[in-house]
N, C-alpha and C positions, 0 to 999 in steps of 0.2 A: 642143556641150555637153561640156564636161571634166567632170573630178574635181577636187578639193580634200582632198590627202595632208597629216594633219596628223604634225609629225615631236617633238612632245614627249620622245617616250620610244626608245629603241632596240630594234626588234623585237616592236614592239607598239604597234598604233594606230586613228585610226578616218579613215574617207573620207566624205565627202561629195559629193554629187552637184552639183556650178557649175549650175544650171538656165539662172542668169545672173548673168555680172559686173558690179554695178553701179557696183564705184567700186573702184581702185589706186592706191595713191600710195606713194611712200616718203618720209614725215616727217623732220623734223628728229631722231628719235629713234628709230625703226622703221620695217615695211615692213606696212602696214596694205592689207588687202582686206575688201572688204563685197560680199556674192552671195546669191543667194537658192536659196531649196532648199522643192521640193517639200514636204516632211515639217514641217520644224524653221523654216520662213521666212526671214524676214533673217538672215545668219551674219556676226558677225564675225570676222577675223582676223589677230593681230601677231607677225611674225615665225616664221611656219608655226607659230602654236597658236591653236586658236580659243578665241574669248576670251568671246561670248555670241550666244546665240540668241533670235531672236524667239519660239520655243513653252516655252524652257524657261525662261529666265532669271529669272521670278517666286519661283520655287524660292530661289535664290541669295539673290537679291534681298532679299525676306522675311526667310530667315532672318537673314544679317546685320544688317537693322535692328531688327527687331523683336523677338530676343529682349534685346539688350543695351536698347533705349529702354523696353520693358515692364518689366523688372528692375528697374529703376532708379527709374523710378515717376514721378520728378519733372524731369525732363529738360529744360534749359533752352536749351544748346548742344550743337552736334554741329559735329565735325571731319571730314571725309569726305576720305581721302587716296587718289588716283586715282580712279575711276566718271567714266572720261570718257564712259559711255554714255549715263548721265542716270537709270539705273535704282535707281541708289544712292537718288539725290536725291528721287528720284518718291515713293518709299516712306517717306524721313525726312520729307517734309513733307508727309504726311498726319496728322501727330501736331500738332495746334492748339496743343499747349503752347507747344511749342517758339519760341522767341525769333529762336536768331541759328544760320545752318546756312554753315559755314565749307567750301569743295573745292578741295583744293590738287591740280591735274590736271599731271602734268609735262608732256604734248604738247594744244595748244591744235588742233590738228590733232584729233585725234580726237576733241576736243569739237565741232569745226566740224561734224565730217563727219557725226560720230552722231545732230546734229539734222539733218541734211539728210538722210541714208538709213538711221538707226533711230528716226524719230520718237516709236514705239511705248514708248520707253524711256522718255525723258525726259515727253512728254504734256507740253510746257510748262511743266516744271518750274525751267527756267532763268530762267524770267520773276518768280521768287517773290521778293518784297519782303525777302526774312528771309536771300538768297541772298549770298555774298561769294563771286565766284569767281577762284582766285586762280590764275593757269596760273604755275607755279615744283617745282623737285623738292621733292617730299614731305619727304624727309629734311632738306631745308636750312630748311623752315620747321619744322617741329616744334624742331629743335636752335634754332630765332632767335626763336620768336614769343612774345610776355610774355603772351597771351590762354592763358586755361586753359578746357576742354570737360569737361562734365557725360560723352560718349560720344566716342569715337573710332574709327571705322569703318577699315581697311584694305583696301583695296578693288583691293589689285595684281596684276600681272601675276605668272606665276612667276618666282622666283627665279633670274632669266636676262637680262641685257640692261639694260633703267631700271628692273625691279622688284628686282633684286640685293639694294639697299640696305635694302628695305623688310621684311627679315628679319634684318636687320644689328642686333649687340646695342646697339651706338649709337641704332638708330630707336627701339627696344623701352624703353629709359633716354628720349630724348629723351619719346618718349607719354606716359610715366609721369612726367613733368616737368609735361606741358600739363595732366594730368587734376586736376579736381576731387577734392575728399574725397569718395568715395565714388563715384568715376567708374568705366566700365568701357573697357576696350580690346577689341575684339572685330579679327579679322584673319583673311586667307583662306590656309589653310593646306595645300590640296593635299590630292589622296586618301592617306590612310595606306597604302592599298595599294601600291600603288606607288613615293611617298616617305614613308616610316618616318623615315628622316634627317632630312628637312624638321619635321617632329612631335618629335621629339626635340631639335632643337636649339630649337623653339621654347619644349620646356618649359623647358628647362636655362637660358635666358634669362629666362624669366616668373619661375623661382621666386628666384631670389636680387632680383625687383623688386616685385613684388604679395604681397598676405594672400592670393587667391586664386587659383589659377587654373588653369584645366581645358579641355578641348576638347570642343563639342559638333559633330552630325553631321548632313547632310540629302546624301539622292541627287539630285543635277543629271544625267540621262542626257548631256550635251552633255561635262561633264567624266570620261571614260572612267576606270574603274578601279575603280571602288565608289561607297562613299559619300563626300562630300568633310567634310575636319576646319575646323574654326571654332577658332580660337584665343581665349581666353575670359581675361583679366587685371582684376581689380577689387580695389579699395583694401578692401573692403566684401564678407565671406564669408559675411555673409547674402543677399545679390541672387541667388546662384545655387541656392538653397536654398529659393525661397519655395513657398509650398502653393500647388496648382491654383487653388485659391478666392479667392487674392488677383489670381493673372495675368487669370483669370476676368473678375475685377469689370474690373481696369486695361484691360480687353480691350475689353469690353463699351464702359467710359466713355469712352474713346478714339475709340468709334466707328467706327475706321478698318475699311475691306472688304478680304478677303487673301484666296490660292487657294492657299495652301497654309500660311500658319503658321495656328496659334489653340494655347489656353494646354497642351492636352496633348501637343500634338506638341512644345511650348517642352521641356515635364517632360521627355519621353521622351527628346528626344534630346542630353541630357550623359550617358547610358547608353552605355558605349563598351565596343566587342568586347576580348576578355581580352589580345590581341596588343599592340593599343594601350594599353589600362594597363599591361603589363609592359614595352614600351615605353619608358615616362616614369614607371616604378616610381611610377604611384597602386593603388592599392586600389581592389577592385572597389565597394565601399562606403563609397565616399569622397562 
């Protein structure tokens, strides 16, 4: 029985317990492990950071789809750029509307691997009719592809390795090319605690491209540091404005079962500590 030393950050991190190694490989693009751990379940991880847990990952998961596809109300398509886990997808096609759900995964590897030893993720999500999966870098299809997305989900690694790009002002321009009138970019943005830089540079690119756009927050214990930030870009600066009673209703008629989003937790968390609005100079009553 080892440890699993995750190396993120400098002088500051978190260990887990190997119980057991299920699965190593080093991809065509990274060096990908899957182990299981007493507490937290299946773990995965790319490039010594873990990237998702079997206990925790609903957390993520939810927030990123659900507050961007509720907002929006009328959701037709979705873009999902990485989620080679399958958990992205699991959650975006629980919404009936929805038509056509587009996953551009750079490593077809860790699509393989994650229905074979994170099943839990996906639940056969790959199988879904409405599914286009397209294994290519994320950045080279958003810059090429003439299909436009009602939502666009980012769903990367950090900013280190094949996720680089995918905070790069070119991807941020490219999204905003793909999106619909009235579409949202939603993107996973690192704990502000730790990267403040990362949150700032994404505003300074959001604001010279969106009418709108702000960071909301949910605590993931698996990604260490606080709470983690959601980058939040929409054509459309009423969606992130709406009253309880309409997320409410959208909630309700959607149907859909969650363990951790629902419409006041949506409210609560674009409320961001005063550090991070002075940060990216918003207003705390913005």
């Amino acid at each position: 029985m080892s440890d699993y030393q995750e190396t993120l950050y400098d002088g500051y991190g978190q260990r887990f317990r190997m119980d057991r190694l299920l699965h190593e490989v080093r991809t065509e693009h990274q060096h990908l492990v899957i182990f299981e751990n007493s507490r937290m379940g299946r773990v995965m991880a790319l490039d010594g950071v873990i990237q998702t847990t079997e206990a925790d990952e609903f957390i993520y998961h939810e927030m990123l789809t659900h507050v961007p596809i509720l907002a929006h109300g009328a959701v037709k398509s979705v873009l999902i750029i990485g989620g080679g886990d399958g958990g992205m997808l699991r959650e975006v096609r629980k919404h009936r509307d929805i038509e056509r759900i587009t996953m551009v995964e750079i490593d077809g590897t860790v699509v393989e691997m994650c229905k074979e030893f994170l099943p839990n993720h996906s639940k056969g999500a790959y199988e879904d009719p409405r599914l286009n999966l397209v294994i290519d870098d994320g950045m080279r299809f958003v810059a090429t592809t003439e299909e436009k997305f009602d939502v666009i989900i980012s769903d990367s690694t950090d900013p280190i390795g094949p996720g680089e790009v995918l905070f790069s002002e070119n991807f941020y321009q490219a999204c905003r090319r793909c999106l619909n009138d009235g579409g949202v970019l939603v993107t996973q943005n690192g704990t502000p605690f730790m990267q403040l830089d990362e949150v700032q540079t994404t505003a300074s690119r959001m604001d010279s491209l969106f009418a709108d756009w702000h960071f909301y927050q949910a605590a993931v214990p698996t990604y260490i540091g606080g709470a983690m930030a959601f980058a939040w870009g929409s054509t459309d600066p009423e969606l992130r404005k709406l009253p309880v009673e309409t997320l409410r209703q959208r909630y309700a008629g959607s149907s859909i079962v969650t363990r951790y989003y629902n419409p006041e937790i949506h409210v609560g968390a674009f409320a961001l500590p005063e550090y991070v609005l002075h940060a990216v100079n918003k207003p705390s009553n913005d």
